[in-house]
NUKOL-98279 format. One record per residue: x, y, z of N, C-alpha, C in turn. Coordinates in steps of 0.02 Angstrom, whole numbers, plus 50000, padded with zeros to 5 digits. Example, Ala and Ser with C-alpha at 12.3 -4.5 7.8 and 13.67 -1.06 7.14 Angstrom:
BEGIN
50660 / 49716 / 50390 / 50615 / 49775 / 50390 / 50660 / 49835 / 50390
50642 / 49888 / 50354 / 50684 / 49947 / 50357 / 50645 / 50002 / 50394
//
This chain:
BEGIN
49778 / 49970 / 50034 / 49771 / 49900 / 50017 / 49780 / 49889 / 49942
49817 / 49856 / 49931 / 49831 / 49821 / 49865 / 49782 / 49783 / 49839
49770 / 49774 / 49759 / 49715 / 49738 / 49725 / 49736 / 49638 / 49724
49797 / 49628 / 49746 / 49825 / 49569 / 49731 / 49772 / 49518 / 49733
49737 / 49513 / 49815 / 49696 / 49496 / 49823 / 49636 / 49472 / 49771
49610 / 49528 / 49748 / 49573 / 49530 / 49694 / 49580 / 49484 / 49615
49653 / 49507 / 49608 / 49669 / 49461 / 49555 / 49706 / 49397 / 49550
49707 / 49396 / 49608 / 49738 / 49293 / 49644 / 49644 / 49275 / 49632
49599 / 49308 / 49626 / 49515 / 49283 / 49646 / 49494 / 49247 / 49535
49530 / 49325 / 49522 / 49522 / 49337 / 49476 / 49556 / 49273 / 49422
49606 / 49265 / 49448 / 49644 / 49202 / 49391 / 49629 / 49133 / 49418
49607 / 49132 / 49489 / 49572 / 49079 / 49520 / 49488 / 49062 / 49454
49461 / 49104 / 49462 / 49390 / 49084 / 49418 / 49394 / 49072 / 49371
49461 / 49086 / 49335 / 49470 / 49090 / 49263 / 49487 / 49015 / 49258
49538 / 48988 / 49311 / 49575 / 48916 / 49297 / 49515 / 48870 / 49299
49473 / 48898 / 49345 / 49432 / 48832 / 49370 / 49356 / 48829 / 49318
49351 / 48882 / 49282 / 49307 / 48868 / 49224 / 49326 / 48829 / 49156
49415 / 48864 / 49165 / 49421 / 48830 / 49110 / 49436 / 48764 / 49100
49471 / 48749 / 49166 / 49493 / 48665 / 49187 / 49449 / 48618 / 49182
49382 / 48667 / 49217 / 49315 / 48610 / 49195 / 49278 / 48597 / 49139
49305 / 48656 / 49107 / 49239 / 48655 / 49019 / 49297 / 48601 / 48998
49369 / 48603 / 49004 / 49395 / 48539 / 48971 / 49378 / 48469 / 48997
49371 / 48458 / 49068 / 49383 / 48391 / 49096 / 49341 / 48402 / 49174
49281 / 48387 / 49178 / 49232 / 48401 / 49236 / 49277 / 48384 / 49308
49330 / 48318 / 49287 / 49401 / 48295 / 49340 / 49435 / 48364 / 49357
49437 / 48420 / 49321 / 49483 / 48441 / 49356 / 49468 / 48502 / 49406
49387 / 48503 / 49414 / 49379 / 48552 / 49462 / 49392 / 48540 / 49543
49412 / 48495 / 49556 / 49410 / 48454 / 49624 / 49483 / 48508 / 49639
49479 / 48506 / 49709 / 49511 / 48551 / 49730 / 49601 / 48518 / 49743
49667 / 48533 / 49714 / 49732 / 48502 / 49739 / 49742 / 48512 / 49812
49778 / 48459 / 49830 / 49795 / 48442 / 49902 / 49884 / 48481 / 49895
49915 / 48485 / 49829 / 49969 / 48489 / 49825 / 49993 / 48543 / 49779
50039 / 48599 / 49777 / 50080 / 48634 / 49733 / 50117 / 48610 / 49702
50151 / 48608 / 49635 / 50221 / 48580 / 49611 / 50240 / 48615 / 49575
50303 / 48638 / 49579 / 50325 / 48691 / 49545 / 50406 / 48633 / 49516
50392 / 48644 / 49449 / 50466 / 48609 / 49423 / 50509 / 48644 / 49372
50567 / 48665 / 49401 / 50637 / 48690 / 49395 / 50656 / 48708 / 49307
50708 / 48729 / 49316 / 50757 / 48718 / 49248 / 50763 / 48640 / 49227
50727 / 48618 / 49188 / 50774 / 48558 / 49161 / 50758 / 48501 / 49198
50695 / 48506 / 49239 / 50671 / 48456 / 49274 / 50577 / 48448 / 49270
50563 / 48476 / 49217 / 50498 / 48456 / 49186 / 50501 / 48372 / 49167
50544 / 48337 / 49160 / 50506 / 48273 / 49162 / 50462 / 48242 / 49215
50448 / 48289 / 49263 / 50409 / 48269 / 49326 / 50325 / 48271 / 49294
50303 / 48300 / 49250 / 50246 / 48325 / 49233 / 50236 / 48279 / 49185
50247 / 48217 / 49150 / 50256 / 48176 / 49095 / 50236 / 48101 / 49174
50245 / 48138 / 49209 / 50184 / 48071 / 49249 / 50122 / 48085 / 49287
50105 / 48153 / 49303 / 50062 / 48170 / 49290 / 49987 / 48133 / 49248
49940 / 48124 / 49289 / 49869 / 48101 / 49254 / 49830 / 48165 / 49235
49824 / 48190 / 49192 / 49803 / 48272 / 49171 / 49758 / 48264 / 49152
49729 / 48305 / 49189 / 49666 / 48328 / 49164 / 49627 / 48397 / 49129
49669 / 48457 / 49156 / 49681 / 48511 / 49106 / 49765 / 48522 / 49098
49751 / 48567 / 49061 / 49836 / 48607 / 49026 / 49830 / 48664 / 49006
49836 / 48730 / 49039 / 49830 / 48801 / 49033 / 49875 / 48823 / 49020
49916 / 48849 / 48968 / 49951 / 48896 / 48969 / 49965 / 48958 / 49016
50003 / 48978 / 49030 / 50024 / 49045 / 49082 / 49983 / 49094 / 49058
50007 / 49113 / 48975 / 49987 / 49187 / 48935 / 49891 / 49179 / 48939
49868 / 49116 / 48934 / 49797 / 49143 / 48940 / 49761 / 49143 / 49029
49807 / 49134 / 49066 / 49778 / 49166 / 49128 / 49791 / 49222 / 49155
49729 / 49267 / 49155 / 49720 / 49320 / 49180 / 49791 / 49347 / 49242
49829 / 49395 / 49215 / 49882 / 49436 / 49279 / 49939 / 49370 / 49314
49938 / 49318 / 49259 / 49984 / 49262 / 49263 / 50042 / 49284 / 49230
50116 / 49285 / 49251 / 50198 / 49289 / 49244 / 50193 / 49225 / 49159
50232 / 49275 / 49147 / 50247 / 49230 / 49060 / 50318 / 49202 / 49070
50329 / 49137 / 49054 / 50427 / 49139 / 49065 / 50440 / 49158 / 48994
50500 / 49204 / 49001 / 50560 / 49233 / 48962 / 50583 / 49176 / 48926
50632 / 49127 / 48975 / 50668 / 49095 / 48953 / 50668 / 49011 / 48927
50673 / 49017 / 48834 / 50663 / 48991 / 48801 / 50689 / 48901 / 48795
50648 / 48876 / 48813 / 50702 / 48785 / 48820 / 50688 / 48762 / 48869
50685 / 48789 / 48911 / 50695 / 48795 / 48989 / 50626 / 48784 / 49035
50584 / 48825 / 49016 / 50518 / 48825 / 49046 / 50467 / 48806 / 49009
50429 / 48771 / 49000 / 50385 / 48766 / 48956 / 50322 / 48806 / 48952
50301 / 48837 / 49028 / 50244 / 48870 / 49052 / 50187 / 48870 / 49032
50159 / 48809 / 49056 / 50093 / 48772 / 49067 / 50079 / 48764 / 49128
50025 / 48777 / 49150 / 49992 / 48736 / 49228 / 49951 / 48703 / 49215
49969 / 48655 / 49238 / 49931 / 48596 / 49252 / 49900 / 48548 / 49305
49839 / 48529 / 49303 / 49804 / 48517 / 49350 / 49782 / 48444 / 49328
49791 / 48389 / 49397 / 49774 / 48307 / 49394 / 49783 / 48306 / 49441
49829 / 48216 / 49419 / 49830 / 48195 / 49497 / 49916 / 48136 / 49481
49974 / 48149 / 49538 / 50020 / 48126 / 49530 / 50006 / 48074 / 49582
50032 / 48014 / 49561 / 50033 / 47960 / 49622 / 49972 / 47980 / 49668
49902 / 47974 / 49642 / 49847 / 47958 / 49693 / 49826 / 48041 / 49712
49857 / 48090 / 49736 / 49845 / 48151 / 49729 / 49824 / 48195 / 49695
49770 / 48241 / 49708 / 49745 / 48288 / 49658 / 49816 / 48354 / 49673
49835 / 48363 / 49616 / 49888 / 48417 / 49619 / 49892 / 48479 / 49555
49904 / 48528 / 49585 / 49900 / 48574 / 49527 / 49981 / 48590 / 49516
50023 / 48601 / 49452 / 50101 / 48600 / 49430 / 50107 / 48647 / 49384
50149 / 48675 / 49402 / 50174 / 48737 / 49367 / 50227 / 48691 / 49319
50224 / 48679 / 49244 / 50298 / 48674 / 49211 / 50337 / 48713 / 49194
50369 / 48756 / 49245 / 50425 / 48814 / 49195 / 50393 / 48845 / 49286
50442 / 48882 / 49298 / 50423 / 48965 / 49335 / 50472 / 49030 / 49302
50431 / 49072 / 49331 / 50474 / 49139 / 49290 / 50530 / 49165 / 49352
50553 / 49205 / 49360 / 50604 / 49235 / 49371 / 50627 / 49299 / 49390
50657 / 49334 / 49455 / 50671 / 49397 / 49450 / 50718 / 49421 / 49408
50756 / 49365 / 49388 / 50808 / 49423 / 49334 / 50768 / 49438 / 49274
50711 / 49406 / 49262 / 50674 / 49427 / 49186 / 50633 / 49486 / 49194
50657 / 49518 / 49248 / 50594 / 49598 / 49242 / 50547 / 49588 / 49286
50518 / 49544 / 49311 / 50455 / 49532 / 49353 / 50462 / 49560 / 49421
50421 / 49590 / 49472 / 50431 / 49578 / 49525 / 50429 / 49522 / 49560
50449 / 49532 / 49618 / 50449 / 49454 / 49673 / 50375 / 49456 / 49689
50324 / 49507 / 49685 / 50253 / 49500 / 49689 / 50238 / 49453 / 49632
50265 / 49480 / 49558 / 50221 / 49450 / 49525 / 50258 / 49389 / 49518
50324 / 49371 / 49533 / 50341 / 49290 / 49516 / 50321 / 49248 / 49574
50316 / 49272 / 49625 / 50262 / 49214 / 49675 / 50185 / 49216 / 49677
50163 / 49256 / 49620 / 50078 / 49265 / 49621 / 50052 / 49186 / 49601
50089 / 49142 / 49569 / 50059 / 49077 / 49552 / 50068 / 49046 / 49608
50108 / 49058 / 49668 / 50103 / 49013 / 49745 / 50014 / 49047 / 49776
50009 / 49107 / 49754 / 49949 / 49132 / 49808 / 49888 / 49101 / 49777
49890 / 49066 / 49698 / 49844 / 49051 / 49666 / 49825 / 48972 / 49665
49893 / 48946 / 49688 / 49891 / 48884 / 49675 / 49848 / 48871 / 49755
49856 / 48914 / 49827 / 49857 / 48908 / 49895 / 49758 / 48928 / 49872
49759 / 48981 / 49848 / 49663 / 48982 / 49828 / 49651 / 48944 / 49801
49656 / 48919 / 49745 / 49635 / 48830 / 49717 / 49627 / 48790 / 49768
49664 / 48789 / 49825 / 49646 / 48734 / 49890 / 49715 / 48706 / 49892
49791 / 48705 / 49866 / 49861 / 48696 / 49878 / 49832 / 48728 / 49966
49879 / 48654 / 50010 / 49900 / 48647 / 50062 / 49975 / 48649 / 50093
50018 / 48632 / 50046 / 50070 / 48606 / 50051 / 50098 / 48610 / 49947
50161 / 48635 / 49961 / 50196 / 48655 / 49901 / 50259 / 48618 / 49902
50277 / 48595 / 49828 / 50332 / 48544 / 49847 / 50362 / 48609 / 49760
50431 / 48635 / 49789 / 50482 / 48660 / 49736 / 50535 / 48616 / 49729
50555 / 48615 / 49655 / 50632 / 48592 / 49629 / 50646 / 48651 / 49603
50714 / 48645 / 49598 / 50757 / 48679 / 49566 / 50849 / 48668 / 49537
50855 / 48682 / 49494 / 50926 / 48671 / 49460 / 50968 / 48730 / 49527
51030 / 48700 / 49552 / 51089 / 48751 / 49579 / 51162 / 48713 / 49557
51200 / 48775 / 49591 / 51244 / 48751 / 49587 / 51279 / 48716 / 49660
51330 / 48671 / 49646 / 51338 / 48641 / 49726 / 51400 / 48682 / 49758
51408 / 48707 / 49788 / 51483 / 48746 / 49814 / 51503 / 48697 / 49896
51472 / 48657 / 49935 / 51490 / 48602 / 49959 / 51519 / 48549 / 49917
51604 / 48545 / 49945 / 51631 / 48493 / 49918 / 51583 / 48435 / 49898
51555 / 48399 / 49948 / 51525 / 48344 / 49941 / 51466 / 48314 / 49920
51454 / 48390 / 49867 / 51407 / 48367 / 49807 / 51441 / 48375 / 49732
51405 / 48352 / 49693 / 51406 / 48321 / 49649 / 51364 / 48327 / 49573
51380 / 48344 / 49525 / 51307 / 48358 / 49480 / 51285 / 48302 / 49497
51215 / 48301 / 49474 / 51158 / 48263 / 49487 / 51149 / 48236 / 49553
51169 / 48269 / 49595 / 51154 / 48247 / 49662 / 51103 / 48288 / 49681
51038 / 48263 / 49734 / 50982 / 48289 / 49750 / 50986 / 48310 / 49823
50980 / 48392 / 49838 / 50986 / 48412 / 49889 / 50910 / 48409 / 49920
50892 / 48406 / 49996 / 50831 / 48412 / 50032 / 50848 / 48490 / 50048
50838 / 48532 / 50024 / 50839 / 48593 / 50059 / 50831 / 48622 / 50134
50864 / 48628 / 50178 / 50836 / 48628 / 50249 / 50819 / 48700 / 50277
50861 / 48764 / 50235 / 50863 / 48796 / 50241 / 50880 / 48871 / 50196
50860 / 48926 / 50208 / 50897 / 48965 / 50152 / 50921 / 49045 / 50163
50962 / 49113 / 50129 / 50983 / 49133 / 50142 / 50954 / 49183 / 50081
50917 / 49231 / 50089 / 50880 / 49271 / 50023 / 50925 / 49310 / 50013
50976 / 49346 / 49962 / 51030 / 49366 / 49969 / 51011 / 49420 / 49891
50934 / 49422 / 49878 / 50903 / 49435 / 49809 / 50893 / 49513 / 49813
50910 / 49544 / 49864 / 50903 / 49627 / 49867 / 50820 / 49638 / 49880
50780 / 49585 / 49893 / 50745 / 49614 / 49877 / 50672 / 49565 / 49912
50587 / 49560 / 49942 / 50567 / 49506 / 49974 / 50486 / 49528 / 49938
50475 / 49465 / 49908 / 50381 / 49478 / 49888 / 50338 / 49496 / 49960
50374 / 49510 / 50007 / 50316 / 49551 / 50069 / 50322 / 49619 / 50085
50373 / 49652 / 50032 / 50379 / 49721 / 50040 / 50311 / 49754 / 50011
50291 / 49793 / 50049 / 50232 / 49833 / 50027 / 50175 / 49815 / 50064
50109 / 49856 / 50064 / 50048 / 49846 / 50099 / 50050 / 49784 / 50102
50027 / 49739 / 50178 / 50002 / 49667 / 50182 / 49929 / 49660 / 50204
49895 / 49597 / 50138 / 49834 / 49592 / 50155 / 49817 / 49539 / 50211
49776 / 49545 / 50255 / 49776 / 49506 / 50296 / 49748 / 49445 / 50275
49706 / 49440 / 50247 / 49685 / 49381 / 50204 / 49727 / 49338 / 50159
49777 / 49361 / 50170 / 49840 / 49318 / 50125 / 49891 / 49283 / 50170
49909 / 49324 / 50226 / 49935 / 49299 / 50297 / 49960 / 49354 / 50329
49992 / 49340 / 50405 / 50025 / 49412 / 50426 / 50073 / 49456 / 50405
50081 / 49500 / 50426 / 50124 / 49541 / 50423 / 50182 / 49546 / 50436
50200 / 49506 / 50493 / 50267 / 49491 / 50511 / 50269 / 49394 / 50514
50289 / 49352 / 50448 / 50292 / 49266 / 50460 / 50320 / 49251 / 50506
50319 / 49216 / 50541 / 50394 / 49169 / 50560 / 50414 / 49124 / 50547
50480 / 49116 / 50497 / 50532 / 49100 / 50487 / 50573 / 49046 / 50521
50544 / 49000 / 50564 / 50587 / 48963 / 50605 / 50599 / 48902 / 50564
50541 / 48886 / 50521 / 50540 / 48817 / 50482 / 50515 / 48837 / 50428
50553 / 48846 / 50394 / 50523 / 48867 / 50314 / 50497 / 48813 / 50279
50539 / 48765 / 50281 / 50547 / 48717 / 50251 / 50518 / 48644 / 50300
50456 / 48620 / 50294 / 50431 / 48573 / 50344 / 50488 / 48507 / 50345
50520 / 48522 / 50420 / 50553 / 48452 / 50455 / 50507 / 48371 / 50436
50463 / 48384 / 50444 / 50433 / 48312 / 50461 / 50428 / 48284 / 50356
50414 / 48335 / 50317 / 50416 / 48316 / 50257 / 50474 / 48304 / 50247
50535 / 48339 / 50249 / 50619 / 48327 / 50230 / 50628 / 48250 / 50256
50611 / 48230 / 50334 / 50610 / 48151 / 50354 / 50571 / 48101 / 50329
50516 / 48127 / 50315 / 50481 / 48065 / 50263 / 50502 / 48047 / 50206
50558 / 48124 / 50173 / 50583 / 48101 / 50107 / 50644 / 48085 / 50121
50704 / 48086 / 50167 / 50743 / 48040 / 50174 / 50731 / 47973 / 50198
50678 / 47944 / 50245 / 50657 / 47876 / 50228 / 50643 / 47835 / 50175
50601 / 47911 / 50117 / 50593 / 47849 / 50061 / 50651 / 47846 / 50023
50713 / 47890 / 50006 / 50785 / 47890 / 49985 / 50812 / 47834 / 49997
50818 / 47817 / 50065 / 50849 / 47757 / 50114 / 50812 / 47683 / 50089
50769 / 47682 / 50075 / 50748 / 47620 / 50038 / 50738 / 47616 / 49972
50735 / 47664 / 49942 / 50759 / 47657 / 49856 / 50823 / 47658 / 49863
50851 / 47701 / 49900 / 50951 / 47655 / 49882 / 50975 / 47716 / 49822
50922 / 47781 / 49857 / 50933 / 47856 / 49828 / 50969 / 47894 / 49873
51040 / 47936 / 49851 / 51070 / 47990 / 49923 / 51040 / 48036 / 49899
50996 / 48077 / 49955 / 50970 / 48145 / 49964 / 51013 / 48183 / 50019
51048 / 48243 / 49998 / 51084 / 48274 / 50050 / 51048 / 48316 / 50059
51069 / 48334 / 50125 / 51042 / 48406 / 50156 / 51082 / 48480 / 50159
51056 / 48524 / 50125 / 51087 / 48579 / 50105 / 51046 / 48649 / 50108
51082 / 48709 / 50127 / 51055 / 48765 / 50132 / 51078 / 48819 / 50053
51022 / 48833 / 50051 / 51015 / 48877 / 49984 / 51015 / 48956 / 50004
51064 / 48991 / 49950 / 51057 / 49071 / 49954 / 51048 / 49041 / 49879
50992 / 49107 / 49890 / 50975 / 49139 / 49824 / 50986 / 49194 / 49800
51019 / 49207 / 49740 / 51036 / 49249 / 49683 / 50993 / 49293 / 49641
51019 / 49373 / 49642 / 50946 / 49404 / 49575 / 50967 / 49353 / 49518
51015 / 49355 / 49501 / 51056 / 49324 / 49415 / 51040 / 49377 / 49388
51055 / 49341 / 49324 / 51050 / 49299 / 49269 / 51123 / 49274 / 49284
51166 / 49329 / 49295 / 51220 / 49288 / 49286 / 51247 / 49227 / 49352
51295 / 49200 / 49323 / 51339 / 49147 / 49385 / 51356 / 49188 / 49415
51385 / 49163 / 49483 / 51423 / 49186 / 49520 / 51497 / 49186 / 49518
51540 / 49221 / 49525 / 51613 / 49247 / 49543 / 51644 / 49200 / 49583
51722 / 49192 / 49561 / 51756 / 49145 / 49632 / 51731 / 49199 / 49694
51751 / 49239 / 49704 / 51769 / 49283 / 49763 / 51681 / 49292 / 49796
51627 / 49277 / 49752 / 51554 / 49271 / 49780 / 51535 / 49201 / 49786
51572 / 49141 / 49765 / 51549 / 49092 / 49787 / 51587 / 49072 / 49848
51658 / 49113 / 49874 / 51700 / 49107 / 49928 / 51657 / 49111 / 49988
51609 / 49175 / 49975 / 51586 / 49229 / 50013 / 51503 / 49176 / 50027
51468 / 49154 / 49986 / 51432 / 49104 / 49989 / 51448 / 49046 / 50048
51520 / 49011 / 50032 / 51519 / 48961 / 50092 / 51553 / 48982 / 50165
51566 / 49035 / 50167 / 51597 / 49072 / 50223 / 51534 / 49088 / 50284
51467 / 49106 / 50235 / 51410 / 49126 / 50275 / 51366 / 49078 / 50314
51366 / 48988 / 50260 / 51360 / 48937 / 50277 / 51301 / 48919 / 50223
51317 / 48929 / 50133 / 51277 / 48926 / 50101 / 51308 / 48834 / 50069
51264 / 48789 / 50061 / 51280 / 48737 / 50012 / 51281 / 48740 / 49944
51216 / 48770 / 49936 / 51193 / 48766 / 49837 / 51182 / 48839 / 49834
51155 / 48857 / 49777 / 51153 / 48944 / 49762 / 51111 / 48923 / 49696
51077 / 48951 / 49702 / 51018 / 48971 / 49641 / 50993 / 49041 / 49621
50948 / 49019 / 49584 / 50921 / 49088 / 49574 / 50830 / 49106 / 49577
50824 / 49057 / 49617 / 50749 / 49017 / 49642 / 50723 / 49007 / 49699
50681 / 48980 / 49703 / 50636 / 48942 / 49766 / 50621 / 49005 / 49821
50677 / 49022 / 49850 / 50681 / 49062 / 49885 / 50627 / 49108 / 49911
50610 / 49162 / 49851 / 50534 / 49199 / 49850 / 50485 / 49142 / 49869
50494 / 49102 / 49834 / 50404 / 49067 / 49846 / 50403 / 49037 / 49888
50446 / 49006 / 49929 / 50432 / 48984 / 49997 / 50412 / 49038 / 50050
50440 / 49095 / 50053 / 50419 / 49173 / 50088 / 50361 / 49186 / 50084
50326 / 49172 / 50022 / 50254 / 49190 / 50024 / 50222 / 49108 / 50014
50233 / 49064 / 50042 / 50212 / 49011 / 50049 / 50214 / 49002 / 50123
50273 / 49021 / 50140 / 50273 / 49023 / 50220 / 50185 / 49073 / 50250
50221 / 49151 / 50218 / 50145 / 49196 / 50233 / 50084 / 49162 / 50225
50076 / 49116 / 50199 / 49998 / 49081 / 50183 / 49983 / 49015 / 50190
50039 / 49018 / 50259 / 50041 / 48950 / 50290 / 50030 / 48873 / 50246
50066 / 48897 / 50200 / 50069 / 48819 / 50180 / 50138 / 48764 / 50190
50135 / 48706 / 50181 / 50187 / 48670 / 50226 / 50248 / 48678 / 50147
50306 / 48659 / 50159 / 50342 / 48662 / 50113 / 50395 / 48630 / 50105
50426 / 48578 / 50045 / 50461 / 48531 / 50045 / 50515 / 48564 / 49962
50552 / 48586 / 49977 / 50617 / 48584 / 49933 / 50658 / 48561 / 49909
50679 / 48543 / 49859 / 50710 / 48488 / 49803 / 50762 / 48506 / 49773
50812 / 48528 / 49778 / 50847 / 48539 / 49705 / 50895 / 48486 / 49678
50929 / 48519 / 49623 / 50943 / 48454 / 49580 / 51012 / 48502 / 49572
51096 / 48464 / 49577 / 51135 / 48490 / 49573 / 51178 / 48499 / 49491
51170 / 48548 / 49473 / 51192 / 48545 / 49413 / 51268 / 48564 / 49378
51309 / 48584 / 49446 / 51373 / 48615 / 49424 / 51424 / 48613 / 49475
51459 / 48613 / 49494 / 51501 / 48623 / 49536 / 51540 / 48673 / 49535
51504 / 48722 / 49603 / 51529 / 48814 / 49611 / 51602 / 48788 / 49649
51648 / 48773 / 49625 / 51707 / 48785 / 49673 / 51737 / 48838 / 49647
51761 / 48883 / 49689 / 51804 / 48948 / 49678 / 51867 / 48944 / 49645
51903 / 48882 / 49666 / 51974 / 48863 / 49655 / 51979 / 48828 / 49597
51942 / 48831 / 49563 / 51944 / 48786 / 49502 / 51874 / 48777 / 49474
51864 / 48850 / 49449 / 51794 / 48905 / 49414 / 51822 / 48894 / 49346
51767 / 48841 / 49306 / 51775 / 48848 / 49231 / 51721 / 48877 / 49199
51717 / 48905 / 49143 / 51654 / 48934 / 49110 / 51597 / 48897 / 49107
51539 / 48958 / 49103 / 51474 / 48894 / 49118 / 51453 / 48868 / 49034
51424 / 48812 / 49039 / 51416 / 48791 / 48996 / 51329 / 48763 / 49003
51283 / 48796 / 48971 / 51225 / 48806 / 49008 / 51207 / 48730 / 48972
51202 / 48692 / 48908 / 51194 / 48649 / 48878 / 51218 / 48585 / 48949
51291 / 48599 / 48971 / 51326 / 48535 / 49021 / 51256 / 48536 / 49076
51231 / 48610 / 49117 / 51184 / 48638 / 49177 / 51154 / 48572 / 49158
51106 / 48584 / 49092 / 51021 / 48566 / 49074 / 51032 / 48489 / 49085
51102 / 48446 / 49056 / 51096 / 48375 / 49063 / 51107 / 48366 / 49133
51136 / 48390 / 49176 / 51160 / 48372 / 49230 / 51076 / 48366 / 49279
51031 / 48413 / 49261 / 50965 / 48431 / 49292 / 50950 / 48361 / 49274
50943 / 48328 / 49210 / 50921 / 48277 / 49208 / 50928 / 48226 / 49224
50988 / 48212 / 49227 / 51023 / 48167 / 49244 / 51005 / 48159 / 49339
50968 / 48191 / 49355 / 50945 / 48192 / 49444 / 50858 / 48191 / 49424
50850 / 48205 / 49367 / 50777 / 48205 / 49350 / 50723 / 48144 / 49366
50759 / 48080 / 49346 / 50741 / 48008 / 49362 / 50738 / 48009 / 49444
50782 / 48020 / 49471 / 50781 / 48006 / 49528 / 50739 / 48062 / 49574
50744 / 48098 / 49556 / 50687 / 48171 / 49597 / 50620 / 48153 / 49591
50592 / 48119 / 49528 / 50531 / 48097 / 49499 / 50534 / 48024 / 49549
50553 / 47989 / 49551 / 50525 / 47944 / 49599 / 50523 / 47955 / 49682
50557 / 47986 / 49691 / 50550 / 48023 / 49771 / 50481 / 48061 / 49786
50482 / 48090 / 49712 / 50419 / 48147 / 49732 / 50368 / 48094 / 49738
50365 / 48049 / 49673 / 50292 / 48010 / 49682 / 50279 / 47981 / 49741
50356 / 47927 / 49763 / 50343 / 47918 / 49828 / 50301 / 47945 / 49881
50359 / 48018 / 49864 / 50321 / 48060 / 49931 / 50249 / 48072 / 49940
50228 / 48085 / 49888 / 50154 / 48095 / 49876 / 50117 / 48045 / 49893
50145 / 47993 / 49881 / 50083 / 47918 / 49898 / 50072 / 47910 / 49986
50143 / 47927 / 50018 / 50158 / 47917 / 50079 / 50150 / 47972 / 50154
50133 / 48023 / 50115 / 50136 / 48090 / 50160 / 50069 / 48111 / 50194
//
């Protein structure tokens, strides 16, 4: 048996002493996870906060690497009427981490009292019929990362041993958030995600190989933490924000500065869906 256990307990006591010596509001338990993307932290700027922890001072907590990009703070309030705890920034398997330790903030956020986890993320679109800044509903995905945060001893207290996989991604949340799309006069498409180790892009001849299998977007995200979000039965609603267009036939250099505006540029509109969603779910 692995200590994980132990230290999901361990960075649990740490958040919730310190959340409260700042703001007695924030010991109440979140109804909600939020984890926000590359370049899509303006979600946390509506946020009613009540603490703000840094990553580096919680105990056996993932530090992000990458500079601009993540800000890595958790934070704990309440979005649109909800008590919710939000990750700004997540870390990454291409930065050295394992897939244990980059989904250890899903097992922590699920001990805080997270029921239900809502991820964004920056991809690229390799379906013609997206678009930068177009907002995919994730329906589905394709781990393609070499590699799964359930390899190794499983504690039973975290979930089984063998998940199932039939609905990763909760149906009934994806329809509540295309209803509220449909009356803001927002397109949310529906798209299946493979995920990538990275750092780098992908190749014409691997993004060929991408839509051949029946992939829409491609990242380098979400993926892990829905796996061990699935294991610990929590419900799960996926977001991403399209930032590039993977076509094979006409592959220009990336231009990570063009990525970051394009994230934003879907940022406005991801931020009112979510609040929506939250008021309505």
């Amino acid at each position: 048996m692995s200590d994980l256990f132990e230290r999901i307990d361990e960075s649990v006591d740490y958040i919730k002493e310190t959340a409260t010596r700042i703001d007695s509001r924030a010991d109440s338990k979140p109804s909600f996870g939020i984890i926000l993307g590359s370049g899509l932290g303006g979600l946390a700027k509506q946020i009613e906060v009540a603490a703000t922890i840094p990553y580096e001072e919680i105990p056996n907590f993932p530090v992000s690497t990458v500079k601009g990009l993540h800000a890595g703070n958790l934070i704990l309030g309440k979005l649109a009427d909800r008590k919710v705890v939000a990750m700004e920034g997540r870390v990454h398997y291409y930065e050295g981490y394992t897939l244990e330790q980059v989904t250890f903030p899903i097992r922590v956020m699920k001990a805080l009292g997270a029921r239900s986890l809502i991820l964004t993320s920056a991809v690229g679109g390799m379906n013609p019929g997206l678009e930068p800044g177009d907002i995919v509903a994730v329906t589905d995905h394709i781990n393609l990362m070499g590699d799964n945060p359930l390899i190794g001893p499983n504690d039973e207290r975290l979930g089984p041993r063998f998940p199932d996989m039939s609905e990763p991604y909760t149906r009934a949340y994806i329809e509540l958030l295309e209803r509220i799309a449909i009356e803001a006069k927002i397109t949310v498409k529906r798209g299946v995600l493979a995920a990538l180790a990275g750092p780098n892009l992908e190749t014409a001849a691997e993004y060929r190989f991408l839509q051949r299998i029946g992939a829409d977007i491609v990242g380098m995200s979400m993926v892990p933490e829905t796996i061990v979000a699935v294991h610990g039965s929590m419900k799960v609603l996926g977001l991403s924000v399209v930032t590039d267009k993977a076509d094979p036939d006409h592959l220009e250099p990336v231009n990570i500065a063009k990525i970051v505006a394009n994230a934003e540029k879907g940022e406005a509109k991801l931020t009112k869906l979510v609040c929506e969603f939250l008021r309505r779910v």
